[in-house]
N, C-alpha and C positions, 0 to 999 in steps of 0.2 A: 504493500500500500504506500510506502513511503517515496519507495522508486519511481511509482507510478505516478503518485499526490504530488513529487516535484518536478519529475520534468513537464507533467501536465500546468502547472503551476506557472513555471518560467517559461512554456512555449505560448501561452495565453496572454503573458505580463509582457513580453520581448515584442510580440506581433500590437498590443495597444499600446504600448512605449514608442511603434516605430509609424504605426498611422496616424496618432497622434500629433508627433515629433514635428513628421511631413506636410502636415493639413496646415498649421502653425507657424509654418517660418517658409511657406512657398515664398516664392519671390513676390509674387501679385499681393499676395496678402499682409507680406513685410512693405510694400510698394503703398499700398492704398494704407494701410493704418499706421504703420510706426517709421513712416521716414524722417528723417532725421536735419538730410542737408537737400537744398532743391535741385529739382531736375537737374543734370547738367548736358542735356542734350544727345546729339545723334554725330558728333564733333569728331577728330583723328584723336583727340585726348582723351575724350570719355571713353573710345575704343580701344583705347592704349591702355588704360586705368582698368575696366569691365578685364582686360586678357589679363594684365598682372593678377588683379584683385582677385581671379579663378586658378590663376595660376596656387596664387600663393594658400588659398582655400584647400585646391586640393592637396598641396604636399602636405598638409596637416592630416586632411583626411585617408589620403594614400599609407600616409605611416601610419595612423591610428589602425588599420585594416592588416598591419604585420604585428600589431602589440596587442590587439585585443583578439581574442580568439572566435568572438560572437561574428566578428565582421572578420577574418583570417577566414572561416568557414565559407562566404560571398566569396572571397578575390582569391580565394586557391585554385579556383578552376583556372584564371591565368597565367596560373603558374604550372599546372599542372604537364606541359610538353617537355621532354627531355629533347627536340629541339626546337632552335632559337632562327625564325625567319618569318614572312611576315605575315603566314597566316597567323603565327601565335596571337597576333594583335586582335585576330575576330573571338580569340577563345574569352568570350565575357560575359558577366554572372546574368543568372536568372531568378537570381534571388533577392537582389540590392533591395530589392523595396522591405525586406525584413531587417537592414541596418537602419542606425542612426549614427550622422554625420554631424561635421559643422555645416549650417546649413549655407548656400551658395548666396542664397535669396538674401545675406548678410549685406550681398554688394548694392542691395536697394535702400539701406539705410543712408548711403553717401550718393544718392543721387543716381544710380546707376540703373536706366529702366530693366524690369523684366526681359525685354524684345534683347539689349546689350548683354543680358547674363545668357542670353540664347544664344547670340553670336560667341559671346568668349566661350560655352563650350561645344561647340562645329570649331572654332579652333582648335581648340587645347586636344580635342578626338581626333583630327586630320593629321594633327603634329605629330603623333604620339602614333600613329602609324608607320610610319617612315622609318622610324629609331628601331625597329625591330627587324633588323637584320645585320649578318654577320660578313655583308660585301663590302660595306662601308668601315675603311677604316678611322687613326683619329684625323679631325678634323681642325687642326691646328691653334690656333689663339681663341679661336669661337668656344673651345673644351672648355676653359676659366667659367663661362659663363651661360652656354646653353648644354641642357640637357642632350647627349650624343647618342649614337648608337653603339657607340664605344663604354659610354657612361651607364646605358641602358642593358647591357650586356651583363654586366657587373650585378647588377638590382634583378635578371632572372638566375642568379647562380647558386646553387645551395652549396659550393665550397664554404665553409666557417666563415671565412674571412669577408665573404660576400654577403652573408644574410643581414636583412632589412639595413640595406642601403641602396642611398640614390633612389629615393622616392619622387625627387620631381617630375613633373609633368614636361614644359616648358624651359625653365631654367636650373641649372641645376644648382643654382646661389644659394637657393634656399638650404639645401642640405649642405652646401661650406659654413654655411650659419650655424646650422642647426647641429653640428657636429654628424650629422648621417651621411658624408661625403667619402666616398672610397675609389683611389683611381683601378683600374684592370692593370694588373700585375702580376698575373699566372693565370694557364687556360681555364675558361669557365666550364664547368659542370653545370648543364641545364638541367632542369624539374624543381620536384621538391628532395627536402631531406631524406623521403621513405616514399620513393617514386610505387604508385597502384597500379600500374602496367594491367593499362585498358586501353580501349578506345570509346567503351559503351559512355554515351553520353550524359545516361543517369548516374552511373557510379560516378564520373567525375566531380556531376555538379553537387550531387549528397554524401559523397565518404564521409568527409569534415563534417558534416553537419550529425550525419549516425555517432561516429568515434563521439561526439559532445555528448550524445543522448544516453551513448552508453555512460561515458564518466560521469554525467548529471544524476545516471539511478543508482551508481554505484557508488557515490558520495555518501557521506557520513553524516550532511549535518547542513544547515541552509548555508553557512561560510564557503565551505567546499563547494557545495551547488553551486552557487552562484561566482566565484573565483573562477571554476570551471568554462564559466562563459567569458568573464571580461580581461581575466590574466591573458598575460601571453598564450600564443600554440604551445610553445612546450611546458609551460607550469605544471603541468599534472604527471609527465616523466620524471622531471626534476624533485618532486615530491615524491615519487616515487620510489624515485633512487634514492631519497635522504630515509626513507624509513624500511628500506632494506636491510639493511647492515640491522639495526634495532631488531629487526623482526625478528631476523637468522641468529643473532646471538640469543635471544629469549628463547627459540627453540632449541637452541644449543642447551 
């Protein structure tokens, strides 16, 4: 009953957490009732500002989607190809509408209409095509500061040294900021850490989401349950391992 009573619990609380979320903080709705600064038009500035301002939105929400495991479960399916070319770029969730993000619609507080948040992401999704392939080498003094396909190579690699880096979208400044910046310096290892060697299209898009459902029933306690979802992917190995050693000695 407990197994049951909690992931029914947190699968009911997680989906009105994330319609809610959504409904709340659209752009039209952040647009018409809580703006902030006035229009600032349809201008080469306001366009420049709308692509930063989505720019910089998503490398927050990109890395939130490698540290929390609720949304890690959504964005593992584009990670999921052991190779790196440019369909991997069509491989994308069918789930997203069960996350919650910083919301985009943020960019309508400063002026920036709903129609500008549409445009800045048909960019930020065109751009981020490109970078997914391994013909293109570096791309000289542009590296310092846009996200490459050299940079993006890096960010699909489950080598150690590669995982959850170079989340940006557009520029890759943000992760020199942010400390999540990693240049390519040994060959990448494409997929994930514990590649599912499938192709079926349901396994891809649910293993993550099953492996949670199982740790949610097999939790101990609401803390666990719910850790389970927002820690990192790997918190629940890591816990594992630390109460190993304990376990084997007591049955020792």
């Amino acid at each position: 009953m407990a197994a049951v009573g909690g992931v029914a619990t947190l699968t009911l609380a997680g989906v009105a957490l994330a319609s809610t979320w959504a409904e709340r903080t659209s752009p039209e709705r952040l647009w018409k009732r809580h703006r902030l600064l006035p229009d600032l038009g349809r201008g080469p500035l306001a366009v420049a500002l709308a692509i930063a301002g989505w720019d910089f939105i998503y490398y927050w929400n990109h890395r939130f989607m490698h540290e929390s495991r609720h949304l890690w479960a959504i964005h593992v399916v584009h990670h999921s190809s052991e190779r790196y070319n440019l369909s991997t770029a069509l491989r994308q969730p069918v789930a997203d509408t069960l996350g919650t993000s910083v919301p985009y619609g943020l960019l309508c507080l400063a002026g920036i209409s709903p129609d500008l948040v549409a445009t800045a992401r048909g960019v930020n999704l065109l751009y981020q095509f490109w970078i997914h392939t391994e013909t293109i080498g570096e791309l000289g003094p542009t590296e310092a500061v846009l996200n490459t396909p050299s940079h993006h190579r890096v960010h699909h690699g489950s080598n150690a040294r590669y995982l959850d880096r170079n989340h940006g979208s557009i520029l890759i400044v943000w992760d020199r900021l942010f400390g999540t910046f990693q240049r390519r310096d040994e060959p990448v290892v494409y997929g994930l850490t514990k590649d599912i060697k499938t192709f079926n299209p349901g396994r891809i898009a649910a293993h993550e989401f099953a492996a949670m459902v199982h740790d949610v029933a097999e939790s101990r306690g609401w803390v666990e349950r719910i850790s389970h979802l927002v820690r990192g992917p790997g918190w629940g190995a890591k816990q594992a391992a630390k109460s190993a050693p304990a376990e084997t000695t007591a049955a020792a």
